[in-house]
N, C-alpha and C positions, 0 to 999 in steps of 0.2 A: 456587686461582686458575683451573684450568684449567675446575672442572664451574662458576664461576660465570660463564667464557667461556660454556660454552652454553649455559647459564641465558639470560643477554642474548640470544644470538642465537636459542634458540626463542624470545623472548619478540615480539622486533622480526620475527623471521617471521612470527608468526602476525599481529603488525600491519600487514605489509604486506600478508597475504592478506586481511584483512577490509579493508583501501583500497582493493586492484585488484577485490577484490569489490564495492564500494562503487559504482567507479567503473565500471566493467561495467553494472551495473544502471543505472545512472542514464543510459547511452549507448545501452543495447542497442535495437534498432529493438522498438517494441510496450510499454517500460514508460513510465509516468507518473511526473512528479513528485506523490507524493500522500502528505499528513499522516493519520494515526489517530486519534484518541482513544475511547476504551472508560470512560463514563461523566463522572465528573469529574475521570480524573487527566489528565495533562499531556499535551501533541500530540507524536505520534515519525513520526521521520521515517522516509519509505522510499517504497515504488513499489509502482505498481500495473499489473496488466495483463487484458484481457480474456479468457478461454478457460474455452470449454464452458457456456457461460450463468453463467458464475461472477466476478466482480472476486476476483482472486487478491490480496493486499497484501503485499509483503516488508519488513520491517526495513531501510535501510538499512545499517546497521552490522551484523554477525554474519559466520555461519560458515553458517550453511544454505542450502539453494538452493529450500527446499521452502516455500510461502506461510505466512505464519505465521496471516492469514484467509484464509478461500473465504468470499467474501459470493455468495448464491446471487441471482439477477436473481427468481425467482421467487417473487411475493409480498411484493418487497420495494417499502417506497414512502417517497417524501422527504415527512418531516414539515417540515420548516422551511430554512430555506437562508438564509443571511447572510454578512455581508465580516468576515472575522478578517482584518488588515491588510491587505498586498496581496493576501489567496488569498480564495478564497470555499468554505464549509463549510456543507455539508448536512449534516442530522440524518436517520439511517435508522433504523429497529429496534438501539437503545441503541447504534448507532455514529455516531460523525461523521467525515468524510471532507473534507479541506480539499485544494484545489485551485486551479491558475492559472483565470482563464475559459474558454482554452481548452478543459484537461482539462474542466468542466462544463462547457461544450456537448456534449462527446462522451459524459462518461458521460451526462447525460441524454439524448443520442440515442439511445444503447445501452438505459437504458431502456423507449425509447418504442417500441425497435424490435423489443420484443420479442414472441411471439405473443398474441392476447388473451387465451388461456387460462393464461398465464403468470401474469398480475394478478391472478387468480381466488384467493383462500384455499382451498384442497382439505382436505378433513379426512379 
């Protein structure tokens, strides 16, 4: 009885850490609401945020604090952009990235505002 007392209660710990984690992320000043998907499986949710010429993108739900992409600004360019219900989802270099309008105006600012030689393909 007693080790399946704390069977339950690591179990509901660690649920509560990945919510207040959850929830964290979704408040903190500097991330976005922003959906993934990688090819053609399903959209997950999480957040995104700017730093070092890179869109970082977390998972919402986990245990980690470290980006699960670094999408690099550098050479990266929106092949196609359309409305998946209310969010609107650009297609980049085999990612898409779905978003309020808000968030796309800004990543696209962030885009546009970046040096010219950024755009440039370097080999």
């Amino acid at each position: 009885m007693a080790i399946a007392l704390v069977v339950i209660t690591g179990v509901l710990l660690v649920a509560a850490l990945i919510a207040l984690r959850g929830l964290v992320l979704a408040r903190f000043r500097g991330f976005v609401p922003c959906r993934l998907r990688e090819g053609v499986s399903g959209w997950r949710k999480g957040v995104a945020r700017y730093a070092d010429g890179e869109l970082h993108w977390m998972p919402l739900l986990g245990l980690g604090l470290r980006p699960r992409h670094a999408i690099a600004r550098r050479g990266l360019r929106v092949s196609r952009r359309r409305r998946e219900g209310e969010l609107w989802a650009v297609d980049c270099d085999g990612l898409s990235l779905a978003m309020s309008e808000d968030a796309l105006t800004g990543f696209l600012a962030w885009l546009e505002s970046a040096p010219p030689s950024a755009h440039l393909d370097v080999a």
